[in-house]
N, C-alpha and C positions, 0 to 999 in steps of 0.2 A: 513438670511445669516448665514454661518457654521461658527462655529471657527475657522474651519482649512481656509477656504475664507477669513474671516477678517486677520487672521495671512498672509496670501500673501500680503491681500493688505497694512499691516501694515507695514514689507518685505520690499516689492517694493516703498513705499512711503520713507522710510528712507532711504534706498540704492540710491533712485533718490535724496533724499537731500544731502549726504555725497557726491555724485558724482558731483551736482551741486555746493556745497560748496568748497568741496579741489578744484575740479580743476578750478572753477571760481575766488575764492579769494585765499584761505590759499595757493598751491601750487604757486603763483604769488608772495606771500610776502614773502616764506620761500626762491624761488628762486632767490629772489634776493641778497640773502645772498650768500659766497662760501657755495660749499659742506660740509667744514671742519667746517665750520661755525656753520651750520644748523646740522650737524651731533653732537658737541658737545653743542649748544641747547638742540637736544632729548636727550640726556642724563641726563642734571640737570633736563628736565621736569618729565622724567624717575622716574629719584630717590626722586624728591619731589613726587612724583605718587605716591609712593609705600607705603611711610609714612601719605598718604590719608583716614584712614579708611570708611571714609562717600563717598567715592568717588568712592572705590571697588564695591557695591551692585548695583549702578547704569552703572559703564562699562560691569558689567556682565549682567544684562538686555538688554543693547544694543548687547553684541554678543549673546543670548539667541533668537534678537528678527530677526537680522539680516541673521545667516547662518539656513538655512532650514536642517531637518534631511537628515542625508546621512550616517550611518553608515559604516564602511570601516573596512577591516582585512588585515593586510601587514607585511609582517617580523614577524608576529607573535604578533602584537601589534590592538587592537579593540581601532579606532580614533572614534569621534563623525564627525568629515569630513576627507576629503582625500587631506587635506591641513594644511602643517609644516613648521611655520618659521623656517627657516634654520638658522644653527649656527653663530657666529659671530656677532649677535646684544647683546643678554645675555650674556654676559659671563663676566663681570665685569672692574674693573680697573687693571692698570697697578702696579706693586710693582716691587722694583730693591732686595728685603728679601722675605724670608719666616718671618723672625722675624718683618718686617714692615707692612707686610699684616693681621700677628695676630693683631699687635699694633691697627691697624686698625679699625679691627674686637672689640677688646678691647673697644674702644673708644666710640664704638656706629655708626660708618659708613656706610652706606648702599653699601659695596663693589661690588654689582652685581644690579646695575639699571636694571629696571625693570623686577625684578623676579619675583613679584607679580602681577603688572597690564597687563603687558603684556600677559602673558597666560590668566587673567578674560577676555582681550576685542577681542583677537585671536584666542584660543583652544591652540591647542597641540603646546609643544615649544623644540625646542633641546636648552638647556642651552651649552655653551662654547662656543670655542674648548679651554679645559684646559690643560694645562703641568702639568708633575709632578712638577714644579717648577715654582715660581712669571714670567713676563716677564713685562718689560716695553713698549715693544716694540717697533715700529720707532719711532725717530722724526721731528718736522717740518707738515707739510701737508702730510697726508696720506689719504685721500680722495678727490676723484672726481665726477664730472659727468657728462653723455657727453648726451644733450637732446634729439639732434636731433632721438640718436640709441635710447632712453629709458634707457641709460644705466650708470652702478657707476663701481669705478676703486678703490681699495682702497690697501695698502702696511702698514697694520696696524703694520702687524709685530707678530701675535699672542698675544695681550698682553694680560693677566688676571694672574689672584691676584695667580695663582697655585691650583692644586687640593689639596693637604693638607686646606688651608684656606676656598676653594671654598666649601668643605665638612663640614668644620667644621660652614662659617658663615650659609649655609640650611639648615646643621642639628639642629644647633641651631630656624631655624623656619619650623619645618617638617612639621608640623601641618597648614602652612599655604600656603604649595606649591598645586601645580595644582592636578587632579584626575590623568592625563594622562600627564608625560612629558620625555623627553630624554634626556641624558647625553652625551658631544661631548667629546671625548678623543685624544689628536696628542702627537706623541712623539716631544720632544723639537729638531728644527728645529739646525741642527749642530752634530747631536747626529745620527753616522754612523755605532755603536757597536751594532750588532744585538744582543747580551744579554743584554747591555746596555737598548736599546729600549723595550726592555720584562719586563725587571726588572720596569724603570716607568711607563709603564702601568699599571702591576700586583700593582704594592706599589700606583698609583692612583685609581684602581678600590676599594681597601683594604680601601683606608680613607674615599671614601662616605660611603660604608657597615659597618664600625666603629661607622660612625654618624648616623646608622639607616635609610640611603637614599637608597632606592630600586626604580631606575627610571626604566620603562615599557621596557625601550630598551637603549642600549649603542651604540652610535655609533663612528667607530675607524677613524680620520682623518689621512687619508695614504695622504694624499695631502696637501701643503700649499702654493701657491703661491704666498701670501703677506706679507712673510717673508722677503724675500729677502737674506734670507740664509738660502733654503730648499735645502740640499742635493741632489734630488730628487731620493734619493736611497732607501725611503720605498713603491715602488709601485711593487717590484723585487718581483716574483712568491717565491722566499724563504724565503724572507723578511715577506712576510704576511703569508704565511704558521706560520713563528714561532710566530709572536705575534700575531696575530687571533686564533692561537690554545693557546698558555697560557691566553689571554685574555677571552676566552671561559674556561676552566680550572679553572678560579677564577667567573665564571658567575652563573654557576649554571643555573637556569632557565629561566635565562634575557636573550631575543634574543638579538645576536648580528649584527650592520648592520656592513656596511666599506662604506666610500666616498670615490671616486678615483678621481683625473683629468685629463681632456681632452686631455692631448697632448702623449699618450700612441699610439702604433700600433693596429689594431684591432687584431692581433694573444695574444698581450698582454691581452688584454682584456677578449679573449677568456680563453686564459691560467688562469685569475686569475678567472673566475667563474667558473673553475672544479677546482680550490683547495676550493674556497667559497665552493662549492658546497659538496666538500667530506669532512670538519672539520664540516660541520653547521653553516657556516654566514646563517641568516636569511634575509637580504637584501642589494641592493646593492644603494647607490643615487649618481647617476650620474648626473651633475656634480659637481666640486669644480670651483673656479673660473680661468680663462683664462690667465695666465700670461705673458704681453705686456706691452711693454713700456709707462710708467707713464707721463702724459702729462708736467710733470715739469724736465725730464731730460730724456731722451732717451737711458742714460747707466742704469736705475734702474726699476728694472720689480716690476708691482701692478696687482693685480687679478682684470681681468676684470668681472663682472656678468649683467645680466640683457639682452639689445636687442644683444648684439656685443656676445654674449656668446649662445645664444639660440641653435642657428642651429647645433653648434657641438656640442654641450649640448644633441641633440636630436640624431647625428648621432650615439652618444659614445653609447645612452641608446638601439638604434636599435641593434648595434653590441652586446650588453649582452643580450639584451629581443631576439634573432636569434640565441645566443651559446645555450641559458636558452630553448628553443622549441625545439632545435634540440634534445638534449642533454635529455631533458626531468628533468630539475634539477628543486628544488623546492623553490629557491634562488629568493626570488622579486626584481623587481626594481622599485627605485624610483624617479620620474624624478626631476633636480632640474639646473636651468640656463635658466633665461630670460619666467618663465611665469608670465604674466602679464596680462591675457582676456583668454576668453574662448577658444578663438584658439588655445592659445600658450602653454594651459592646455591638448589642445583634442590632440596634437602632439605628447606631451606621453602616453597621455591614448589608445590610437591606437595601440601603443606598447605596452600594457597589462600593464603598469604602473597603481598599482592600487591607488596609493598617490603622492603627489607632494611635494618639497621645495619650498619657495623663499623668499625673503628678498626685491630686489631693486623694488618688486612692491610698496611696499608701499611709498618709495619713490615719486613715480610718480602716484598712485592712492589713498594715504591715510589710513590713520589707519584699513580701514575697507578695503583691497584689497582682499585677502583670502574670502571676503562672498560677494565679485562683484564678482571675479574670478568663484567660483562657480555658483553663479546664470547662467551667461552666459554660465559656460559650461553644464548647465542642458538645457539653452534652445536649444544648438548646438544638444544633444541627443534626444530631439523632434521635430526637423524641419524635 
């Protein structure tokens, strides 16, 4: 028997036991818990994670043993798979200061759960989405989830500690972040001043590169849905002409991607990847989440992501992978809304999407979702 045969079957034995395990037990006991519940769970497990050293060398063995090679090139970025937790799990805590978030940091805090293990047991991670500025964001219950669809709702609100803080607590462990990760950037939701909006981008991209953080790819959140007070005025063809081009301007050699959301016209759509396409966005990841009424009051919208999000998720990425063929632009896209299995993977890969986001898989299939996802969509390319 070959190595590379033992390594399948080694593979395929662990993937049937993590599949058998979450969704026979763990996912039965976690659900019996609210969303909100089991969401701020993963969190203190998180951050006790991270401060695990004996505990690192073993999660990375398991994604080592788990996702088979597949090298990928997107937006300009060489993944080890063609699978990216999507923003909005990393991205840390909430602060009402920029002076509470250093205190913080001061203290010995781990203000960004799971910086560290999460990329050892997944691959490639987008940390954020940060502001130039702390957020608290909502509160009360800001997560859901609704089973039946496969699907989570959540109206977090943006929170993380700010890009100042967010720079300074990574810089301070450069040394121990990922080979390959990305950087998630949104202008602070309220904030209508298109120089305004230039300016915190520019003065955030400026504090990671102060701290010596050079992530593989930046990418710009034009969309927020679980705010609850997104303007939704940075998705305007001149809007992103100006901070995609300053942000680009202060890049240098980092490709730059942009996330948009789904409730746009397909002319918009069209429109905004021939400006991508004439500044240098490097890619585009369709989508952000779905913004609908929040199951606990019907006047307050939370981004919906996962099965309720797919479909237009896929329609949005058809409309830019058909501007991107026609056009002949060299602008990728990258699908992201409701994959969860091989199918739901092969939807954008059909569409020339050569990488994927997601998040609420793991929800519903477990830490190790991103290297089922794949398995299955390798065996859909040899049936």
């Amino acid at each position: 028997m070959t190595d590379s045969v033992s390594r399948k079957l080694a593979r395929a034995a662990l993937l049937h036991t993590n599949r058998a395990l979450y969704a026979g037990l763990l996912r039965p006991l976690i659900f019996r818990q609210s969303a909100q519940d089991a969401h701020e769970r993963m969190i203190r497990w998180l951050r006790w994670a991270d401060s695990q050293a004996w505990l690192l060398p073993f999660v990375g063995m398991v994604r080592t043993l788990a996702f088979r090679s597949e090298a990928v090139t997107v937006g300009g970025v060489t993944l080890e798979a063609p699978l990216i937790l999507a923003a909005g799990l990393v991205k840390g805590d909430g602060f009402d200061s920029e002076a509470a978030a250093l205190d913080a940091v001061s203290s010995g805090r781990n203000i960004i759960p799971g910086w560290r293990v999460l990329p050892r047991l997944v691959g490639a991670v987008e940390f954020g989405s940060f502001t130039r500025w702390p957020r608290l964001g909502n509160p009360g219950t800001v997560v859901w989830r609704d089973v039946d669809t496969h699907s989570s709702q959540n109206r977090v609100g943006l929170r993380n500690p700010g890009a100042r803080v967010a720079a300074v607590f990574l810089g301070a462990r450069k040394d121990h972040l990922p080979p390959v990760f990305g950087i998630n950037l949104a202008v602070s939701p309220g904030v209508d001043d298109p120089a305004e909006q230039t300016r915190e981008i520019v003065e955030s991209l400026a504090f990671f590169f102060e701290q010596g953080i050079k992530p593989d790819w930046i990418t710009l959140n034009l969309s927020c849905p679980n705010t609850g007070d997104d303007p939704g005025s940075h998705q305007t063809i001149d809007g992103a002409r100006l901070v995609c081009g300053a942000a680009l301007d202060a890049l240098g050699d980092i490709p730059l991607w942009v996330k948009l959301g789904p409730t746009l016209a397909d002319e918009q759509y069209r429109a905004l990847m021939a400006v991508f396409a004439e500044i240098g966005v490097r890619a585009v990841v369709a989508t952000n989440t779905l913004p609908m009424s929040s199951p606990d009051d019907p006047g307050v919208q939370a981004g919906v992501g996962g099965g309720r999000l797919h479909t237009r998720a896929v329609e949005v990425a058809a409309a830019l992978a058909g501007e991107k063929n026609v056009q002949n632009y060299t602008v990728d896209i990258v699908g992201c809304g409701g994959v969860q299995d091989g199918a739901t993977y092969q939807d954008f890969a059909r569409l020339g999407a050569r990488a994927v986001q997601y998040w609420t898989a793991m929800i519903y299939r477990g830490p190790l979702a991103a290297a089922l996802i794949a398995g299955e969509a390798g065996s859909q390319d040899k049936s």
